[in-house]
Structures are given as structure tokens and as C-alpha cells.
PASE-266687 format. One line per field, with one value per atom (N, C-alpha, C): atom name; residue number from 1; x, z, y. Coordinates in steps of 0.2 Angstrom, whole numbers. Example, Ala and Ser with C-alpha at 12.3 -4.5 7.8 and 13.67 -1.06 7.14 Angstrom:
// residues 2
name = [N CA C N CA C]
resi = [1 1 1 2 2 2]
X = [66 62 66 64 68 64]
Z = [39 39 39 35 36 39]
Y = [-28 -22 -16 -11 -5 0]
This chain:
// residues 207
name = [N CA C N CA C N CA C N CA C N CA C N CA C N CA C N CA C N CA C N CA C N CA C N CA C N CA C N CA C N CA C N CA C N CA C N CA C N CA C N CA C N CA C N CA C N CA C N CA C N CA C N CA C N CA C N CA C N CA C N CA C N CA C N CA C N CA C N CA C N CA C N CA C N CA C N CA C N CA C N CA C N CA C N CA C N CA C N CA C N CA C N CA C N CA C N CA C N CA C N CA C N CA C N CA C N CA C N CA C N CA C N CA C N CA C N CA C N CA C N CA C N CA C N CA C N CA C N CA C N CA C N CA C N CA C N CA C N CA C N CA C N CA C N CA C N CA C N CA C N CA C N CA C N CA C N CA C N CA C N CA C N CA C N CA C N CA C N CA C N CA C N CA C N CA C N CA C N CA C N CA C N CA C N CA C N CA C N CA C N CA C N CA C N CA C N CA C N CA C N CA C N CA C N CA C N CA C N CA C N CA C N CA C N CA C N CA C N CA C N CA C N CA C N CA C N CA C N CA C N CA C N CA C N CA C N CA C N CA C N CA C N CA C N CA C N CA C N CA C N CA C N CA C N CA C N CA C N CA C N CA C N CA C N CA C N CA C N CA C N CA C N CA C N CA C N CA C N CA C N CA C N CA C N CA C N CA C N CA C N CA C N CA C N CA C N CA C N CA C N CA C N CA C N CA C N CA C N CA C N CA C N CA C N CA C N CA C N CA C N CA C N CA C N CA C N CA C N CA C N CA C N CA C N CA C N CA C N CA C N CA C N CA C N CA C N CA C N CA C N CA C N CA C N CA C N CA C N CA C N CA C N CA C N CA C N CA C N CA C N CA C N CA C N CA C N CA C N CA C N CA C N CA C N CA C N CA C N CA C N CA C N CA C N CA C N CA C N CA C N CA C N CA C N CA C N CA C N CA C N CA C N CA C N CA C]
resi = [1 1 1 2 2 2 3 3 3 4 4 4 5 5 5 6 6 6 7 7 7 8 8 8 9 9 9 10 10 10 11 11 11 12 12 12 13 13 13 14 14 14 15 15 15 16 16 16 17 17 17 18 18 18 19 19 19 20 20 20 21 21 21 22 22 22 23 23 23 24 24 24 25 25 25 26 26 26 27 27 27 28 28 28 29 29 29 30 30 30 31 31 31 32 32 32 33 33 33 34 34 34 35 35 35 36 36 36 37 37 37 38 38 38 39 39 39 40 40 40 41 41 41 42 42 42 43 43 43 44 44 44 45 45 45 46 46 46 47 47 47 48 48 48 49 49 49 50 50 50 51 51 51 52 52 52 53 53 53 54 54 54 55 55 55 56 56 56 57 57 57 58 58 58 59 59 59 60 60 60 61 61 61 62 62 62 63 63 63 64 64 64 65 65 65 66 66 66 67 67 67 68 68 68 69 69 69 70 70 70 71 71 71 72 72 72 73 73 73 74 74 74 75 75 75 76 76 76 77 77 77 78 78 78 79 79 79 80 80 80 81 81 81 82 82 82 83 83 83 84 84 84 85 85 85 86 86 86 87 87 87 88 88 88 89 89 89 90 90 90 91 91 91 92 92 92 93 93 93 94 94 94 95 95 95 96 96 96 97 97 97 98 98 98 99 99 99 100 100 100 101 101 101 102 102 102 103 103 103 104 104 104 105 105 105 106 106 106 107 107 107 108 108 108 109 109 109 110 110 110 111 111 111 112 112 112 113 113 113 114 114 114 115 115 115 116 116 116 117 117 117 118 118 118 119 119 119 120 120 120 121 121 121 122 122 122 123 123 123 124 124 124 125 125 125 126 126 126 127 127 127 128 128 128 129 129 129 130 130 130 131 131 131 132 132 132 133 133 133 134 134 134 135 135 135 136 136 136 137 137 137 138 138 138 139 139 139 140 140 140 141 141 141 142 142 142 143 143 143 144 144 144 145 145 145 146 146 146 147 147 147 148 148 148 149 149 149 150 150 150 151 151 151 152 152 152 153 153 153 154 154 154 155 155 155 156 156 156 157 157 157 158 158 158 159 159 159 160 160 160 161 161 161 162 162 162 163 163 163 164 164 164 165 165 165 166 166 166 167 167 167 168 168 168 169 169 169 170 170 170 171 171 171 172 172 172 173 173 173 174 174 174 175 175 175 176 176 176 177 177 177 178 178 178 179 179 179 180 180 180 181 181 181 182 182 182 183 183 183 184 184 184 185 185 185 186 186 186 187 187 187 188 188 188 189 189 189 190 190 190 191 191 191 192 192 192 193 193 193 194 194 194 195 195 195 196 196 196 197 197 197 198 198 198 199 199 199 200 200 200 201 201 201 202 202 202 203 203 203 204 204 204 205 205 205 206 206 206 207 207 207]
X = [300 295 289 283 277 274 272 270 261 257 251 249 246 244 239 241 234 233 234 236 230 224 220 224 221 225 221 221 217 222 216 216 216 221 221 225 218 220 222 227 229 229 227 224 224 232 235 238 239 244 240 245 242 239 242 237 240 245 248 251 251 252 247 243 236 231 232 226 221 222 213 214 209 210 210 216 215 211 210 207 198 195 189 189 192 197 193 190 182 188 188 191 185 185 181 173 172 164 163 171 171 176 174 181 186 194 197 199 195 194 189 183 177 183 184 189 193 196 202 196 194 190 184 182 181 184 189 196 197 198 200 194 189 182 182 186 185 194 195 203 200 197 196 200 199 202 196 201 195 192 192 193 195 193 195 196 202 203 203 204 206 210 215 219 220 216 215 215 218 216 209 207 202 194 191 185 180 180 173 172 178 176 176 177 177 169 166 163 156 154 151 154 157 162 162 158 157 163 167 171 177 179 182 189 190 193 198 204 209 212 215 221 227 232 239 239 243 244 250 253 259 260 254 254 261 260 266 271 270 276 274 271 270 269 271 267 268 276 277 273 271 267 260 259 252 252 258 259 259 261 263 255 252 245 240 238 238 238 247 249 243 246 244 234 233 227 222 226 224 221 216 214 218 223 225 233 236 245 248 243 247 241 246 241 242 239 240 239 243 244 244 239 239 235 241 239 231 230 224 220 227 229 230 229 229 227 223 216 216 223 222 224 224 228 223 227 227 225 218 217 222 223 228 236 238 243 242 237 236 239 233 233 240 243 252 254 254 258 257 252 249 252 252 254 261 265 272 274 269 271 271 278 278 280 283 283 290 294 300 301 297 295 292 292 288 286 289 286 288 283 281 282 284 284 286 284 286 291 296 299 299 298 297 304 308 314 320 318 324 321 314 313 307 308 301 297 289 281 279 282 279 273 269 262 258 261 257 262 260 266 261 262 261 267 265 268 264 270 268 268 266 264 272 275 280 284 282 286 286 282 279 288 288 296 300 302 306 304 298 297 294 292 291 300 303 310 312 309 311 310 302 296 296 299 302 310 311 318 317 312 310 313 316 316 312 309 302 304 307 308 304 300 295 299 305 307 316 314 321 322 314 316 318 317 318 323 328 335 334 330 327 322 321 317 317 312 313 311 312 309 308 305 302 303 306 306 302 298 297 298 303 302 301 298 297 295 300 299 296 294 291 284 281 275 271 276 277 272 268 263 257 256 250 252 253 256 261 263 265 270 266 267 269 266 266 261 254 250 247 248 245 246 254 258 256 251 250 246 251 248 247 243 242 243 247 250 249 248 248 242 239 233 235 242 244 245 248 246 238 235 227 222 226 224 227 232 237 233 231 227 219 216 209 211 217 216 220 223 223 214 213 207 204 202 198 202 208 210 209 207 207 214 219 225 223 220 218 210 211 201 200]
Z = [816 817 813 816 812 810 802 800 799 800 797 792 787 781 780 776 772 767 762 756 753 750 747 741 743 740 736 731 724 728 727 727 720 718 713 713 710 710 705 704 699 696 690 690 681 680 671 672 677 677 671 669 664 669 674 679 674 672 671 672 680 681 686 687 690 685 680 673 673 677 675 681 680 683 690 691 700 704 700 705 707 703 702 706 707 713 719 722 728 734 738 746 750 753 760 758 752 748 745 743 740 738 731 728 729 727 730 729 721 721 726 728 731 739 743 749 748 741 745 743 740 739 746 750 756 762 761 767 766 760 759 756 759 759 764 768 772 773 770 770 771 766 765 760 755 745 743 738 736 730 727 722 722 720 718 711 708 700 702 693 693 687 688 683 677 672 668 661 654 649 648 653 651 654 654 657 655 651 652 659 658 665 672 672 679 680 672 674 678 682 686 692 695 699 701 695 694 697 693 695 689 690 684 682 674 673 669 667 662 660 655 649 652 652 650 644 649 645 639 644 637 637 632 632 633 636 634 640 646 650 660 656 666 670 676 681 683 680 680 677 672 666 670 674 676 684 687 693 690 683 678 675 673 670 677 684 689 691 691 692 688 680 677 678 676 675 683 691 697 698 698 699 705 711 718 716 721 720 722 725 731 727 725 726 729 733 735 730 729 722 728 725 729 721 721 716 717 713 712 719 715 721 727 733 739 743 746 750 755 758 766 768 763 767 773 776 782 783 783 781 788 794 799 796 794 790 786 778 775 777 781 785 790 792 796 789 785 781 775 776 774 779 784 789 789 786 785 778 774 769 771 769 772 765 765 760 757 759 759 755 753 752 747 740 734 734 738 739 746 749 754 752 753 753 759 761 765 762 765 764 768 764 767 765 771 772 766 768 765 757 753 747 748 743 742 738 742 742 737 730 724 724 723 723 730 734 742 743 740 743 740 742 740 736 733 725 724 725 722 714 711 706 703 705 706 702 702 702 695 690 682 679 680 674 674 680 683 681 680 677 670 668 661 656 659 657 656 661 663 656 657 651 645 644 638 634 640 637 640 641 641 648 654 659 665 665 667 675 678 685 688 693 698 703 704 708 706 699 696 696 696 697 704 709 717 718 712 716 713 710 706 711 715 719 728 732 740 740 744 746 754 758 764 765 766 767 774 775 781 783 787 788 792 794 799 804 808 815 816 809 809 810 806 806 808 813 818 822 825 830 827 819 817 813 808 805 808 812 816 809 806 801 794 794 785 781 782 781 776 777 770 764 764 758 752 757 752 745 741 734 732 729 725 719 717 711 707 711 709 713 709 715 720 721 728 733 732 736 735 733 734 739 739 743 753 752 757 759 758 759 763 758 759 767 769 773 782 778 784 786 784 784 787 785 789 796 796 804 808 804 810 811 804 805 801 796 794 793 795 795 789]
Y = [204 209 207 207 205 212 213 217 217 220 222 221 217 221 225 228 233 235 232 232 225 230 225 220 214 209 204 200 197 188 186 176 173 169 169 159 155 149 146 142 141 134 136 127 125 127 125 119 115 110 106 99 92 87 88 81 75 72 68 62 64 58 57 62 60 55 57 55 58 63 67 73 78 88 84 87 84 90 95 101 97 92 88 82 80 75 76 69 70 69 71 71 74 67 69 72 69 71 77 82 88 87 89 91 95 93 96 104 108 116 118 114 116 117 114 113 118 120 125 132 133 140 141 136 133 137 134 136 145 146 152 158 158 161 166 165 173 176 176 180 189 189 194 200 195 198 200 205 209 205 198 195 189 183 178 176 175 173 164 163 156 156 154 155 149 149 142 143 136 135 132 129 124 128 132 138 135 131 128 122 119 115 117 127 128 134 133 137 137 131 131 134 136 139 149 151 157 162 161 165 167 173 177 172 171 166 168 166 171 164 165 160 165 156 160 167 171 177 175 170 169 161 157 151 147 141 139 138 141 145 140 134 131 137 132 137 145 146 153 157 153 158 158 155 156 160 163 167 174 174 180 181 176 180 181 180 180 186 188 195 200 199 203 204 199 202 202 202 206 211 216 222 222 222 221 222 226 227 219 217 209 205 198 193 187 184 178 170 168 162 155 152 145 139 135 129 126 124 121 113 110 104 103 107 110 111 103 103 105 106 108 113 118 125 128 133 135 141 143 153 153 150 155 156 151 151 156 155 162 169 171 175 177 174 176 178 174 175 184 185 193 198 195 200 201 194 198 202 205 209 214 219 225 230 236 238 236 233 230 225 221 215 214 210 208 202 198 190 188 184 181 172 169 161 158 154 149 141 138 135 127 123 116 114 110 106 112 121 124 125 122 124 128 133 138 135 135 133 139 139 147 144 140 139 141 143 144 151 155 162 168 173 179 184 187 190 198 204 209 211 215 216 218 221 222 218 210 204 202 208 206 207 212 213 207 206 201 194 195 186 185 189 192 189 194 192 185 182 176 171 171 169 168 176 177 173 173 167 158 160 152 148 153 150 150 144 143 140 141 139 143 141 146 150 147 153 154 156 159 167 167 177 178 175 177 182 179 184 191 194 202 203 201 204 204 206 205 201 195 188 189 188 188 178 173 165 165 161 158 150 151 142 139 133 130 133 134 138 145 146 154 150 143 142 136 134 128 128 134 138 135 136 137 129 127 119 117 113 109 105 102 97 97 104 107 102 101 101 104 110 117 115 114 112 105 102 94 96 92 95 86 86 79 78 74 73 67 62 54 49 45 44 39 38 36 41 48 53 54 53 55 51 44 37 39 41 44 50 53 60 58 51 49 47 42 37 44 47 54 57 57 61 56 48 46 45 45 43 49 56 59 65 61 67 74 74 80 82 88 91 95]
């Protein structure tokens, strides 16, 4: 059953990763003559959130970007820690968490995926070959005890609080209609994935 949303909901980008083995903020990373923060905040300009966060240590380098910016709440805690300070400092009961790294996500995928939170439900993710996409998922607020705890004991796996809460999984053939290829999901890591992403785009496989 597809549910409605209606539950105002807070955007909230994430962008504490080291880029390590990138060498440098991949969120600054030029594709297709924009960068790749400019591209996903692009894509996701009409959802229709009451609010876009960016979730970062580094605010001097995002602050051309004018938008409300927060520190890990609890240094130290990877990407968990950064879905937890996210939550927390949300004005919104839902947030939508999408990484930094993420040039092609889908507002129509976005959007399907809004529509299956119901009140039953604390997270929404989607699932590529069977694994949860925790950087591409929606997260009730609900989700803070449960990964608080986690943080606190220093187990930082993104999808270790899952089983404490309601998970909604969509896989594949739920979003087969809308990404064919899973497409959304490309995250760049290494600038051989980022050469791989240039040479799609000029062929024509990605818009």
C-alpha cells in the first residue's frame, strides 16, 4: 500500500565524511560544470521541506551556500553521528538524510519514498543488491534514543539501531519504475569513480 505523506519534513545533507581516499571535499568536486553539493541541493530544491540543514565540522568552507549549519553533536561518531546530530537539531518530526557525495539522486524517487512513511514507520531506506542506502533514507525523530545509545557505546554502524525501530526496506522492484539502474545511489569515493561518473554523463547515461 502506498501511503501519503504529511508530515512536514527537514533536508538535511550530510557532508562530515574525510574524503580520503578522494584527497580533497568531494562535496566540491565539479561534474558536468557544478559541483557536486550544488547538483544535489539542485535536484532536491522542490521536495518541499520545510528546511534544508548541512550537517558539517568544516562551516567555513560551506558557508557560501547559506544555509543553517551544525557540528557533530557528539564528535567523533562517523556517519551515525552525523544522522543523530541531523535528527537532533531538525525543527521537523521526519528528516530526509542524503550524503553529501550524491550527484544524481532522484526528487521522483525522493518523493515515492516520502510517500511510504506512514505512522507505523521510523525509517524509510531503500536497499541496493539486499544492503540499506542509510545516507539516501528518511529517519523519524523517534530514531534519537536508539542511536544515541549506540554512539554512546561507540558502535557506529549506520544501520545497527535498525532492529529498535520500524524500518519500511524498499528494494528494487519497488523502485524499478522510477530508477531502473539505481542511479540515486552513486556516491563518489575515489577519483576513479568520479572519471566513471564524468564519462556516463558525457555519453548520455546520466542527466
Amino acid at each position: 500500500m502506498i501511503y501519503i505523506h504529511h508530515d512536514p519534513f527537514s533536508l538535511a545533507i550530510i557532508a562530515g565524511g574525510q574524503s580520503r581516499r578522494m584527497g580533497r571535499d568531494k562535496a566540491f568536486l565539479r561534474l558536468g560544470g557544478k559541483t557536486i553539493i550544488q547538483r544535489l541541493l539542485e535536484r532536491t530544491a522542490n521536495l518541499g521541506q520545510a528546511e534544508t540543514l548541512l550537517i558539517t565540522n568544516n562551516p567555513a568552507a560551506y558557508a557560501h551556500l547559506q544555509l543553517p549549519m551544525h557540528g557533530d553533536a557528539l564528535p567523533g561518531k562517523g556517519a551515525l553521528g552525523g544522522i543523530y546530530t541531523a535528527l537532533l537539531r531538525a525543527t521537523c518530526p521526519v528528516v530526509l538524510a542524503l550524503a553529501c557525495d550524491m550527484p544524481f539522486v532522484n526528487a521522483r524517487l525522493l518523493r515515492f519514498m516520502l510517500r511510504q512513511l506512514d505512522a507505523q514507520t521510523d525509517v524509510v531506506v531503500p536497499r541496493v543488491d539486499g544492503y540499506p542506502q542509510s545516507l539516501h533514507a528518511i529517519y523519524r525523530q523517534t530514531c534519537l534514543p536508539p542511536i544515541r545509545e549506540r554512539l554512546l557505546r561507540d558502535r557506529l554502524k549506520n544501520i545497527g539501531f535498525y532492529p529498535a525501530v520500524r524500518v519500511t526496506y524498499l528494494d528494487e522492484a519497488d523502485y524499478a519504475a522510477i530508477d531502473p539502474l539505481g542511479k540515486s545511489f552513486t556516491n563518489l569515493n575515489t577519483p576513479a569513480e568520479l572519471e566513471q561518473a564524468r564519462l556516463q554523463m558525457e555519453k548520455g547515461a546520466i542527466l
